[in-house]
C-alpha positions in Angstrom: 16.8 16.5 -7.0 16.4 13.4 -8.8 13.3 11.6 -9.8 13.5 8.1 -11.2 10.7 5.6 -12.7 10.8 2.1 -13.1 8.4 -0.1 -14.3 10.3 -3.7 -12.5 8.1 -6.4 -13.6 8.8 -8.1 -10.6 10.4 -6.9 -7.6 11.6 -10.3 -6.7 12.6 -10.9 -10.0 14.6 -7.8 -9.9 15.5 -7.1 -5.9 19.3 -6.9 -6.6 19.3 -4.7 -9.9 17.0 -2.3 -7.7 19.7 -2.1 -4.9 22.3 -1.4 -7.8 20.4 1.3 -9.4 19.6 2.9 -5.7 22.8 2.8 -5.1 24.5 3.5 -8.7 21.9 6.5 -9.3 20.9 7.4 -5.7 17.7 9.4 -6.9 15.5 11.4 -4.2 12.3 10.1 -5.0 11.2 6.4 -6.9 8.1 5.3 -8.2 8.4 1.6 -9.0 5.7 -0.1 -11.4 4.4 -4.1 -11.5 5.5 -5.3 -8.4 3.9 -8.6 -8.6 4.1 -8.9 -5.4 1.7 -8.0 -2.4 3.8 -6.1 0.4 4.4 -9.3 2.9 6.6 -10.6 -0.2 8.6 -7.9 -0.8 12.1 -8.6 0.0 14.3 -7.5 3.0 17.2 -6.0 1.2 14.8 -3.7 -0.8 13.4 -1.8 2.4 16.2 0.4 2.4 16.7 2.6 5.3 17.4 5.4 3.6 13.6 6.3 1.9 10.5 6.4 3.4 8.3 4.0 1.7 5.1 2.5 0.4 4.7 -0.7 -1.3 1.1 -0.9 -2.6 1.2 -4.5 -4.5 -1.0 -8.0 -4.9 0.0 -11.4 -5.7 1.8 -11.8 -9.2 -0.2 -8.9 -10.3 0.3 -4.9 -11.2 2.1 -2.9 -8.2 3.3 0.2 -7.4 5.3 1.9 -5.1 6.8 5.4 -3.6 10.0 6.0 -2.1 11.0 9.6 -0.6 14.5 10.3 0.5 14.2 10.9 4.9 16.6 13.8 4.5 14.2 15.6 2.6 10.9 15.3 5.0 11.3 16.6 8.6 8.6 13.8 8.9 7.6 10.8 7.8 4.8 11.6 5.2 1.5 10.8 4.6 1.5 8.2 1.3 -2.3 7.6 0.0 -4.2 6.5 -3.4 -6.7 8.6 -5.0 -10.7 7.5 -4.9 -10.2 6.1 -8.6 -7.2 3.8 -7.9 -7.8 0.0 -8.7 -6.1 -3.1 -8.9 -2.7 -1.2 -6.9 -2.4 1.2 -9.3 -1.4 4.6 -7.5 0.3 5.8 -4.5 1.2 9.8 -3.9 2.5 11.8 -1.4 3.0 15.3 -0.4 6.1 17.6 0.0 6.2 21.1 0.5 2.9 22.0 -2.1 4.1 19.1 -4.4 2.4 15.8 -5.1 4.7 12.9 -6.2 2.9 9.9 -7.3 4.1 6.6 -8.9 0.9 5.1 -11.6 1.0 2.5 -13.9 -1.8 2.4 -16.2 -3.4 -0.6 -17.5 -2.3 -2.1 -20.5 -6.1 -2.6 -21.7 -5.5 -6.1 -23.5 -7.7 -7.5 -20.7 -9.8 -4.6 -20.4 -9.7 -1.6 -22.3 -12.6 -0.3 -21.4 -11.0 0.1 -17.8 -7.8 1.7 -19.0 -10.1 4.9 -20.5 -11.8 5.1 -17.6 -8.6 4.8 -15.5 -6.9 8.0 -18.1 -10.2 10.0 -18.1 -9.7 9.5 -14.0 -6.4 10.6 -14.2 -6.7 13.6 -16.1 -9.3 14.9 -13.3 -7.3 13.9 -10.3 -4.7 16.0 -12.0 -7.1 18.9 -12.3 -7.8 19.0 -9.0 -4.0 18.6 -7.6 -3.1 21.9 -10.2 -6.8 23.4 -8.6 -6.2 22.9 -5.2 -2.8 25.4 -6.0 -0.1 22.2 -5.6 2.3 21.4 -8.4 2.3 17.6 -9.3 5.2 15.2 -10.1 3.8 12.1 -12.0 6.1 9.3 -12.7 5.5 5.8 -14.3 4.5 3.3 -17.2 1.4 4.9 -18.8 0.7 1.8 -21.4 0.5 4.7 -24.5 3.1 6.1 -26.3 2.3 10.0 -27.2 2.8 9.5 -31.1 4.5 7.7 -33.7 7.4 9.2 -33.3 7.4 7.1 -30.1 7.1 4.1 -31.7 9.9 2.2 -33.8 8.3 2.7 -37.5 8.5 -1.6 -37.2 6.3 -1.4 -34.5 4.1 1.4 -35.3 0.7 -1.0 -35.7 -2.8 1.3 -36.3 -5.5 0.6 -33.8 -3.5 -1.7 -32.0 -3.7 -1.5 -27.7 -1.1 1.6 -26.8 -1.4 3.4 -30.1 -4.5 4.0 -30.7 -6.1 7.5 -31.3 -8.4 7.5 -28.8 -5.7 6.4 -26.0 -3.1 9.2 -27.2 -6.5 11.9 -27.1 -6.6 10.8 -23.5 -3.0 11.4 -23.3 -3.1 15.3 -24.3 -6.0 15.6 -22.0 -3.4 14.7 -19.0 -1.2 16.7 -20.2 -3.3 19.3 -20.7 -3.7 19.7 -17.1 -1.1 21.7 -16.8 1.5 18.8 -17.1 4.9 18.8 -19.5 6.0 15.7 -20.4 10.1 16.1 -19.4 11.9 13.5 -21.0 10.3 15.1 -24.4 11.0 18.5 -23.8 14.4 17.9 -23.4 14.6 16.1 -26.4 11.8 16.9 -29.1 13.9 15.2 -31.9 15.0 12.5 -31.0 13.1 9.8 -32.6 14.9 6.9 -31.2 13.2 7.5 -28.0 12.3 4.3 -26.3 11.5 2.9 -22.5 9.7 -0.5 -23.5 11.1 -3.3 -26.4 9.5 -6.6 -26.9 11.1 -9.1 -25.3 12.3 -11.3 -28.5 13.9 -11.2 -31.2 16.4 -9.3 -29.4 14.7 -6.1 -30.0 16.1 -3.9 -27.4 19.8 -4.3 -28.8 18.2 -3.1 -31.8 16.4 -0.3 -30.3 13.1 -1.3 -31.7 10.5 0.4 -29.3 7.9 1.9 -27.7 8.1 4.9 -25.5 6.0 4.2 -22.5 7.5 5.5 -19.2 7.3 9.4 -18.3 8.5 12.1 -15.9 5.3 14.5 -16.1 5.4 17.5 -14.1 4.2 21.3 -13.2 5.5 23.6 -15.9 7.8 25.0 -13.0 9.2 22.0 -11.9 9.7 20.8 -15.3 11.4 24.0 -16.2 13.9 23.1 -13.5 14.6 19.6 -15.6 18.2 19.4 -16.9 18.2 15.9 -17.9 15.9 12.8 -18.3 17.6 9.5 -19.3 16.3 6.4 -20.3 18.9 3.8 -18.9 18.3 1.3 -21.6 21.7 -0.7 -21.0 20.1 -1.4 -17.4 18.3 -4.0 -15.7 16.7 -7.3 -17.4 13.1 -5.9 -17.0 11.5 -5.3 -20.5 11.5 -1.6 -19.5 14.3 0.9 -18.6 14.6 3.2 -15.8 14.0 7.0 -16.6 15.9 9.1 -14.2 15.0 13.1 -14.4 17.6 15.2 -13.2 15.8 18.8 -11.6 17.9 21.7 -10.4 17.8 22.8 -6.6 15.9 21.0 -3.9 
């Protein structure tokens, strides 16, 4: 099975890369972040036929969406947003005892305030998902990078918005809900590690940084992981698609 993340920044902006990397990559389940678009402006050619799928968007403004692969559901499934979802935020479904869900948190430059709440809601909807006895796939562009290390030492900034202490505290909580982050475990060392560059200066061709897209899973499905890439040669979206590899169905 694959699993694949992308935060877009724009679906229109980026309709035929998406159709490229579908095709290139042809992953079993997507989770697409900052749409910027509300669901009646989504175009044509992305509504493949091949995926169930639900675009949860508003005008010009954050996004997400799911897609499921039809030849692994006998039916179509039931997509839904957990109680604490706001501004489009979060969309999950169920297969077989396993949650998939596609989040993008917010950034917190226009209100931080929101993006702890949003984290400390996160953390317990993942509590309850593990204590409910279903595993948990959670895929998309949490807005904090883990630690330095995830950070270009050029960008590493204290107590600036996606590096601060209190962000990455939250971050451990999630993950302490029984969550492993894959792309990390895979590769502990690598400190060159990045989803997200600035958008001048041509910092991506220089691999200066941030690592804010994950594959987070169930210790058993992450134990299944036998690779998660960060595409960075890919798309013109200021972040890269990470595509997680799992063995078996």
């Amino acid at each position: 099975m694959k699993v694949a993340t992308w935060n877009v920044n724009g679906i229109r902006a980026r309709q035929a890369q998406f159709c490229e990397w579908l095709a290139r990559e042809r992953p079993d389940v997507v989770c697409l972040q900052e749409l910027k678009a509300e669901p009646a402006q989504v175009p044509p050619q992305c509504r493949l036929e091949d995926y169930y799928a639900f675009w949860h968007g508003m005008r010009a403004y954050s996004g997400v969406s799911l897609h499921l692969r039809k030849e692994l559901f006998e039916s179509e499934p039931v997509f839904s947003h957990p109680q604490f979802d706001m501004e489009s935020r979060i969309v999950q479904a169920e297969l077989g005892g396993t949650v998939f869900a596609s989040v993008y948190v917010p950034n917190g430059g226009k209100d931080y305030a929101a993006k702890i709440t949003f984290m400390k809601s996160l953390a317990e909807w993942a509590r309850r998902v593990h204590g409910e006895g279903r595993s948990l796939v959670l895929c998309g562009d949490i807005n904090i990078t883990r630690s330095d290390m995830d950070v270009h030492p050029r960008e590493r900034k204290p107590g600036i918005i996606g590096q601060r202490p209190e962000e990455r505290e939250l971050f451990d909580l999630l993950l302490s809900e029984n969550l492993v982050d894959v792309g990390r475990a895979l590769d502990p060392d690598n400190a060159s590690l990045y989803t997200w560059w600035p958008p001048w200066r041509n910092m991506r061709a220089r691999n200066i940084g941030w690592r804010l897209d994950y594959v987070l899973a169930s210790p058993a499905i992450a134990g299944r992981a036998e690779s998660c890439r960060v595409l960075a040669d890919f798309g013109t979206s200021d972040h890269a698609p990470v595509v997680a590899t799992l063995a078996g169905a």
